[in-house]
N, C-alpha and C positions, 0 to 999 in steps of 0.2 A: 455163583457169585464171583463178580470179579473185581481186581483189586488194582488202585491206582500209588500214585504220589499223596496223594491227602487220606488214603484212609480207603475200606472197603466199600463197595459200590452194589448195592440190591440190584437184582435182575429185576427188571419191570416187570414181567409176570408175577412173580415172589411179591413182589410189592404190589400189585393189585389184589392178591390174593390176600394179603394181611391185610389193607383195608376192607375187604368186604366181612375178610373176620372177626374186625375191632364193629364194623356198621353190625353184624347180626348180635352181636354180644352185647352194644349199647341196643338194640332194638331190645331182644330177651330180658333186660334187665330193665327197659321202661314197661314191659308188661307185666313182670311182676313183681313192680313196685309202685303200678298203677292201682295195686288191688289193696294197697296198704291206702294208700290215701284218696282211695274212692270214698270211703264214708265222711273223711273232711268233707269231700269236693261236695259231695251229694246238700251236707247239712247246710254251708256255704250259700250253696246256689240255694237253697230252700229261704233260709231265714239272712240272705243279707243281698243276693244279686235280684230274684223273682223281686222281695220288696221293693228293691229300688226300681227296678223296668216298672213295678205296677204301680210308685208313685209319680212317676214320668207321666206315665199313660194317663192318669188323673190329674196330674197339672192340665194339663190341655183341654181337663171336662168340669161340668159345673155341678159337680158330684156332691151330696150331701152326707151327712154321717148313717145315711142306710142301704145307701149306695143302690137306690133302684134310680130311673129317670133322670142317668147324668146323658146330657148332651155336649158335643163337642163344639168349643169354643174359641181355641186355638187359643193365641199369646193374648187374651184377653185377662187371665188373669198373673201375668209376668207383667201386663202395663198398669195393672192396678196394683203390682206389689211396688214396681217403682216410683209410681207416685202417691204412696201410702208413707203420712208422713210420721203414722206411728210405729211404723216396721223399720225404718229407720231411725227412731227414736231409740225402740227397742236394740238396734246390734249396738248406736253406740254407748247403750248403758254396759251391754257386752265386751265393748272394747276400753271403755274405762274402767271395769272390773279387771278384763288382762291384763293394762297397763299397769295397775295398782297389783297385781295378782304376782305377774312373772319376775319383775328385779326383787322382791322383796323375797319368794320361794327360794330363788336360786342366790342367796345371798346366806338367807338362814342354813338354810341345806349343806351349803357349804360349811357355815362356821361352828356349825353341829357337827358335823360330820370329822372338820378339825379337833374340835373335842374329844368327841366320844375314840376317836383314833390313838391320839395322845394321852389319852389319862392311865393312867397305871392301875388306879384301884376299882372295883367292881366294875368291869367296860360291858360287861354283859348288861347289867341292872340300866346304865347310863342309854347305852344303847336298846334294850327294851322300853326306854320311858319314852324316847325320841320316837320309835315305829311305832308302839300299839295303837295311838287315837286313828293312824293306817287304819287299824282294821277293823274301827268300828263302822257301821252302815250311817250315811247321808243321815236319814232321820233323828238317828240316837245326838249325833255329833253337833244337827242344830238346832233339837232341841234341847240340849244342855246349854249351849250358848243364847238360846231365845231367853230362859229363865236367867243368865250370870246379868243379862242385858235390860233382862224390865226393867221398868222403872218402877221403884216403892218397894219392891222385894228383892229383884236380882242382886244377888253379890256384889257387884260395880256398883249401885245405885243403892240400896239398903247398907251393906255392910262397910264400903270405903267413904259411901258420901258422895259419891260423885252423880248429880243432878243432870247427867247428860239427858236427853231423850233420843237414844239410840235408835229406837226402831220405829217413832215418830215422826219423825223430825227427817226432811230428807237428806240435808245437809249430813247427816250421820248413817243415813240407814245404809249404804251401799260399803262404810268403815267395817260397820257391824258386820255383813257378811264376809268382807275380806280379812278381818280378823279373825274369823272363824274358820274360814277357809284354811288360812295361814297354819293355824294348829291343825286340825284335820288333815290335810294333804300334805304338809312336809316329809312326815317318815319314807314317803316313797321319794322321793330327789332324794334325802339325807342316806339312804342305803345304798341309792348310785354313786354318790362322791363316798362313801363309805367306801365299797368294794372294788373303787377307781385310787383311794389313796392306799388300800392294801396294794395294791397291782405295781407300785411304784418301786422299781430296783432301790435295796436299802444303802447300795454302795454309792450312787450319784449324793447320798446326804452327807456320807464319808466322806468321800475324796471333795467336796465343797468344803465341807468344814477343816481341813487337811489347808485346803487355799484358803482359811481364815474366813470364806463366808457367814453369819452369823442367820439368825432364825429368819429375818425379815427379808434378805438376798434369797435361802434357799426356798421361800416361798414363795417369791416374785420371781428366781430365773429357772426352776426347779418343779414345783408344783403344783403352780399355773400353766404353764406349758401343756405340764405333762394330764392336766385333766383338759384342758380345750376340748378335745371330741365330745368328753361326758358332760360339760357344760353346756355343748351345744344340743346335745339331747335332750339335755334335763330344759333348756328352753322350748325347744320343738313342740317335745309332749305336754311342757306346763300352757304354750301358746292353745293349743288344738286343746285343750282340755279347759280352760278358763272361757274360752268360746262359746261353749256346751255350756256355761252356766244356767241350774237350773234347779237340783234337788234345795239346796241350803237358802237359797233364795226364798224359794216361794214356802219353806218348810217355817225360817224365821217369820215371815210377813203372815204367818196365818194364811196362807193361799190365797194374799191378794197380790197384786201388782206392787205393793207397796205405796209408802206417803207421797201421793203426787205422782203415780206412775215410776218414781224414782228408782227401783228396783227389778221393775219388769222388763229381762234376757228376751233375746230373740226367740230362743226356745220356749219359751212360758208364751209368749206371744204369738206363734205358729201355734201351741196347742190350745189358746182362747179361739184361734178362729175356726179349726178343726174339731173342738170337744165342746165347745161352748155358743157358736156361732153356730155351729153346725155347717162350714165353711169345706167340706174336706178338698175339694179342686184346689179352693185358693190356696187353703196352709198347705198343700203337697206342691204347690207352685214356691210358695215363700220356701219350702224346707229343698229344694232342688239348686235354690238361690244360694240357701245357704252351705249344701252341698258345693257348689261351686267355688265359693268363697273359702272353706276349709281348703279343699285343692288345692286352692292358688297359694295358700298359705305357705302348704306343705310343701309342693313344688319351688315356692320361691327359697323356703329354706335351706332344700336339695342345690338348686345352682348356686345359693354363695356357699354351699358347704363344698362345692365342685371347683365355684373358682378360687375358694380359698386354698386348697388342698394341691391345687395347678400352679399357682403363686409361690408357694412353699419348695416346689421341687426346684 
């Protein structure tokens, strides 16, 4: 080794040597830490990549639900999903249930989450009543809500009086689920801003309130700031998840479509033409569509979550 004005200097052998040493050590330690997450990979590729190549493969055939006698048809049935104008009917019942789904989640979740943070007495009990309807299953959660919602018996309608016809009537029926919704899925957002506002240094509330800031300043320059990332998750996942609308849906309607079609998701609609049509080509066509359409979603909220973060610096 030898040594200059700025510091000492590796012999070029020396240093080819210790890279081939860091390369066999990173090599030995991909092999075994391959064998750790071989059984992921293995179950992965079984139950979520094979599926998806073999619904590809079946978009393109006219494959029925017995799967003998498909022939290949090619983007015949992608030109029939685009000019189907009940598949389109169906996402944007999908997309009015997000609309109606995501500012109203991420608003509650928030101001639950304020709560259950702040209160002094029982936070445990507070905050166990906000997650557990979390962890009841789809069905339990709308069939409670089916019976609060009849009309002549349900709670809202027998016991307050209120004559609505919620899950008649289409004008209502799609409230009905988003209110049901709303209770059932909160706990999960409410435990992300939960464990985003413990994460907050308890000195930036100090030293604000030190500069005379009062409750409603250190909320608005304090935070909000400082949950922006988790905000932007908790829409991410409530977008891509409100998408997928499907159990509560067709659970309230008695497994129809709903009053007028009014309720019927894109997902309940790919699996009429697939379980009920006996369609599988086409609905593996329409679910590849809508695979793509999630993508886009997610991707699109990957670059502004890029160029926002680039803007900042």
């Amino acid at each position: 080794m030898t040594t200059t004005s700025a510091g000492p200097v590796i012999a070029p052998s020396r240093a080819r040597s210790a890279a081939v040493s860091a390369t066999v050590r990173r090599r030995q330690g991909f092999q075994h830490g391959g064998w750790f997450v071989a059984p992921f990979l293995a179950l992965f590729a079984l139950f979520v990549i094979w599926p998806l190549l073999r619904g590809v493969y079946l978009s393109f055939t006219d494959a029925n639900i017995s799967g003998e006698g498909a022939s290949f048809v090619g983007l015949d049935n992608y030109r029939e999903a685009l000019h189907d104008q009940a598949m389109w009917d169906a996402l944007g019942h999908s997309a009015y249930f997000t609309l109606l789904v995501v500012p109203c989640i991420t608003l509650l979740a928030f101001l639950l989450a304020m709560l259950a943070h702040h209160i002094e007495r029982a936070k445990w009990l507070w905050r166990l009543c906000f997650f557990a309807p979390f962890l009841l299953p789809s069905t339990v959660a709308a069939n409670m809500w089916q019976w609060l919602f009849t009309q002549g018996i349900g709670l809202f309608n027998h016991t307050l009086g209120i004559e609505t016809p919620w899950l008649t009537d289409k004008s209502y029926a799609m409230f009905a689920i988003v209110i049901t919704t709303l209770w059932w899925t909160v706990g999960f957002s409410f435990l992300l801003y939960l464990a985003a506002l413990q994460g907050i240094p308890g000195h930036l509330y100090e030293a604000a309130k030190l500069d005379g800031a009062n409750a409603w300043h250190r909320m608005v320059h304090i935070t909000l700031p400082m949950l922006r990332n988790i905000t932007g998750l908790v829409i991410a996942l409530q977008i891509l998840a409100s998408l997928q609308l499907f159990d509560q849906a067709v659970v309230m309607m008695d497994f129809s479509p709903g009053p007028e079609l009014s309720t019927r998701s894109f997902v309940q609609y790919t699996l009429e033409q697939g379980f009920t049509s006996y369609r599988v080509g086409y609905a593996s066509a329409m679910s590849i569509i809508f695979f793509v359409i999630i993508a886009a979603v997610a991707l699109g909220r990957m670059v502004l979550l890029r160029n926002r973060e680039e803007g900042t610096r």
